[in-house]
Structure formats: structure tokens, C-alpha cells
N, C-alpha and C positions, 0 to 999 in steps of 0.2 A: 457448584457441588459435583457437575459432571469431570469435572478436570481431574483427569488420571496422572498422577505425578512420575507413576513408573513409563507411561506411554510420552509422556513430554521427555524425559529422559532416553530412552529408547530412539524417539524420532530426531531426538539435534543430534543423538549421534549419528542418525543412517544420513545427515542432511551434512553433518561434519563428515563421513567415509567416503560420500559421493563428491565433494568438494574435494576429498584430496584423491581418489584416483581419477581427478580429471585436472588435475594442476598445471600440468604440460600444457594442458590446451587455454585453462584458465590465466596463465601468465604469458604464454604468447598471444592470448586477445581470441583466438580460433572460437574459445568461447566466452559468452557473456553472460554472465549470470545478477539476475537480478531478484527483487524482493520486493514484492507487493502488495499490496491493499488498497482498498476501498474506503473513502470515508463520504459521509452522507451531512454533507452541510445544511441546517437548520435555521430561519430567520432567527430561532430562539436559542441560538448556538451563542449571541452577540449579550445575553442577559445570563449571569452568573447569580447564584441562589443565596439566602441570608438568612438569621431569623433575624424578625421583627418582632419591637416592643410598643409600636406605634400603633394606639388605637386607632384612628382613623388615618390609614395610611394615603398616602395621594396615589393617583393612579393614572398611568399612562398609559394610552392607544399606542401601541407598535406596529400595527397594521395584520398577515393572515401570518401569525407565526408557524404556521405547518408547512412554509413556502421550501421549497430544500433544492440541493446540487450534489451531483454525485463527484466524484472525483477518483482520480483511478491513479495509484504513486507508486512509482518504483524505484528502489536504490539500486544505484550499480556499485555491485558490490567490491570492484580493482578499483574504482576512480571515486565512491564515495559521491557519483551527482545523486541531486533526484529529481525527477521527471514527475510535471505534473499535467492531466489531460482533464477535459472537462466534459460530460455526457449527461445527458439527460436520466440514465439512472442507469442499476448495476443490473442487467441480464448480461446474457450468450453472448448477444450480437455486439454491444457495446465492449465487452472483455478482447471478443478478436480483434476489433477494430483498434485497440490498446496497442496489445503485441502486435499487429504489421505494424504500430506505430514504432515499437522498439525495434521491430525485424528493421525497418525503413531507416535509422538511427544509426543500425549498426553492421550497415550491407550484410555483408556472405557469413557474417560470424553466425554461431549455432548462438540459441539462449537457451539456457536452464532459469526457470521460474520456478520459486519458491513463494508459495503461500499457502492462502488458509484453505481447508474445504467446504466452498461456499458452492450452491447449487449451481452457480455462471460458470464457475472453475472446473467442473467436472461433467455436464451436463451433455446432451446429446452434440450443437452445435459446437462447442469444444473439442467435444472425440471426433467429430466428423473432420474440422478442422486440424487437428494432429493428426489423423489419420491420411486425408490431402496432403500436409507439409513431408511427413516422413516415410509417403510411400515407398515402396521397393529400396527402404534402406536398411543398415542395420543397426541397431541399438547406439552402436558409440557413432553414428551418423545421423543421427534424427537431430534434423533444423532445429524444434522446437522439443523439450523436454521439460517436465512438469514436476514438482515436488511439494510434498504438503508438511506444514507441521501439523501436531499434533491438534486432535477437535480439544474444541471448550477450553483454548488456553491463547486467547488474546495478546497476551503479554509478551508472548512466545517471539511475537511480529513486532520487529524494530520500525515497522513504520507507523503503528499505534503510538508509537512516540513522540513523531514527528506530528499524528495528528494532534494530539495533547496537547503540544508546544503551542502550535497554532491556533489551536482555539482559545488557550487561555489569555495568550496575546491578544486578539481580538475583543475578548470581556473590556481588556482593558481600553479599549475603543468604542464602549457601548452607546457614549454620547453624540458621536456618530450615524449609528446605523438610521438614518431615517425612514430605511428601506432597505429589501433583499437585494437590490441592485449593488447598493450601498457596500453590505456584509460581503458579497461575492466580490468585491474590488478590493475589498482590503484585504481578505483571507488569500487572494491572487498576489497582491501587491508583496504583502509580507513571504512568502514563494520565491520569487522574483525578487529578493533583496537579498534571500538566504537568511533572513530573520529566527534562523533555529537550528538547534545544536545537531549536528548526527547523533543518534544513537548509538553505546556504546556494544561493539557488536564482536566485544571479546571475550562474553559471555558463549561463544562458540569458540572451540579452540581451532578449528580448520578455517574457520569466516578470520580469525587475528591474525592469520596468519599472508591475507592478502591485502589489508587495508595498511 
């Protein structure tokens, strides 16, 4: 009910004007821009929901379904990869540790990071961190560059997509999961095989224009 439809409208276009007066840099590679989130894997992530008509239904031990993995993914938005990392959960410290991992990826290139405004995203150790990367530079020179879409609108992030894909692929492996060790190998496995569609990211007209 918070999702403001003129503010989601308003920010893909300032997210589409920024993508195109940076195209020169974006199609000779100078810069990289990519597209992020976070997803929060669940041992209970591997059991998909039903009604039941069975009076005494049978019941199975899964073990501490509260067990969880964070995960940190990024599309590169020229080449359509995506990058996935694995952390022990979404704060500050872990979000940097992400981006040197893409800074590390993509030597001297600048990134533009587009996502959501999540408190890791914007927080003190973040601005400290941007603040270190693009000292004494100016605007169209800052290593690292940051963009949000709009709050309360999930859908907005092409990579809510890709978690979707993957978890529902995974339900279908429930027989499986003996264990969170279990869940975390396959939800990797299927990553690592490419088991899921890109996101259709032509719903931006400046983003259609480089994939």
C-alpha cells in the first residue's frame, strides 16, 4: 500500500536519463553498471504451501526451518551475467565486501549500482566507504556510484526475478532437502548451471537498449 506509482514512474526514468548520459562510458566498458539484491534463503524456502483436505494429515520433521543464507546478486547489465556471493547476512560490512568483489571483477572500470534502499545500502559504513572510493574526484569520476529505485516497489528489481525462478525450482526438489546444507547446494547448483531465465529488462527503455 506504500508503493507510490508516480514515484516508481518518476525513478526508472531518472535511472533510464542516467544510463543514457553515461552510454559512451557504458558501451566502451569505462563503466559497469550493475543491479542488485539480496535474497535471504530459508530451510523453509524448499516446502511450497497447499490446502489440505486430509484429516489427519502425516507429518514430517525437516529439522530448525528458521536456518537461512544470505545472498548478495548482481546483473551486469552489457553482458547479462550474474554474480552470485554468499555471506553470512545483509549488513554494511558484508554489502562492501560484495562491491570490491565486483570492483575486483572488473579492474579500473567505474560501477554504477542500482538497487533497492535497504538500510546496508545507504548507511554510515557505505557513505564512509563511497566517500574513501571517490575522494578528490569529480562527479563523472567517482569509482563507485550508487542509484535507488523507487521504496515499496520490489517488482521494480529484475533480480526479484531471478530469486523467484530459483526458489520455485527448488520446491520442486523438496524431496531432497534433508537438510539446510542440502537446500544451500542445490539453490548454488541451479546458479551455476544457469537454470533461470534473465529477466525481461525492456521494461526500461534505456536498460533495452544495451542488452
Amino acid at each position: 500500500p506504500k508503493k507510490d506509482p508516480e514515484l516508481v514512474k518518476e525513478k526508472n526514468k531518472e535511472i533510464g536519463d542516467l544510463l543514457e548520459k553515461n552510454r559512451d562510458d557504458i558501451e566502451s566498458g569505462k563503466l559497469v553498471v550493475y543491479i542488485i539484491d539480496e535474497c535471504h534463503l530459508l530451510y523453509q524456502d524448499i516446502c511450497g504451501q497447499q490446502w489440505n483436505f486430509i484429516k489427519n494429515p502425516i507429518k514430517v520433521q525437516i529439522g530448525d526451518y528458521k536456518e537461512r543464507q544470505t545472498y548478495f546478486g548482481a546483473i551486469n547489465l552489457t553482458k547479462g551475467e550474474f554474480i552470485l556471493r554468499e555471506y553470512k547476512s545483509g549488513n554494511g560490512e558484508n554489502t562492501i565486501k560484495f562491491v570490491k568483489e565486483l570492483q575486483k571483477i572488473n579492474g579500473s572500470a567505474k560501477l554504477l549500482l542500482i538497487w533497492d534502499g535497504a538500510s546496508y545500502h545507504r548507511g554510515e559504513e557505505m557513505k564512509n566507504f563511497l566517500g574513501e572510493e571517490n575522494e578528490g574526484l569529480g562527479e563523472e569520476e567517482w569509482k563507485v556510484r550508487c542509484q535507488r529505485f523507487a521504496p515499496y516497489a520490489p517488482k521494480e528489481n529484475p533480480v526479484e526475478a531471478i530469486w523467484l525462478q530459483l526458489k520455485t525450482l527448488l520446491r520442486r526438489f523438496y524431496r531432497f532437502g534433508k537438510n539446510f546444507k542440502i537446500v544451500k547446494y542445490l539453490f548454488q547448483m541451479f546458479v551455476n548451471l544457469k537454470l533461470f531465465n534473465l529477466p525481461d529488462l525492456k521494461k526500461y527503455d534505456a536498460f533495452s537498449q544495451f542488452i
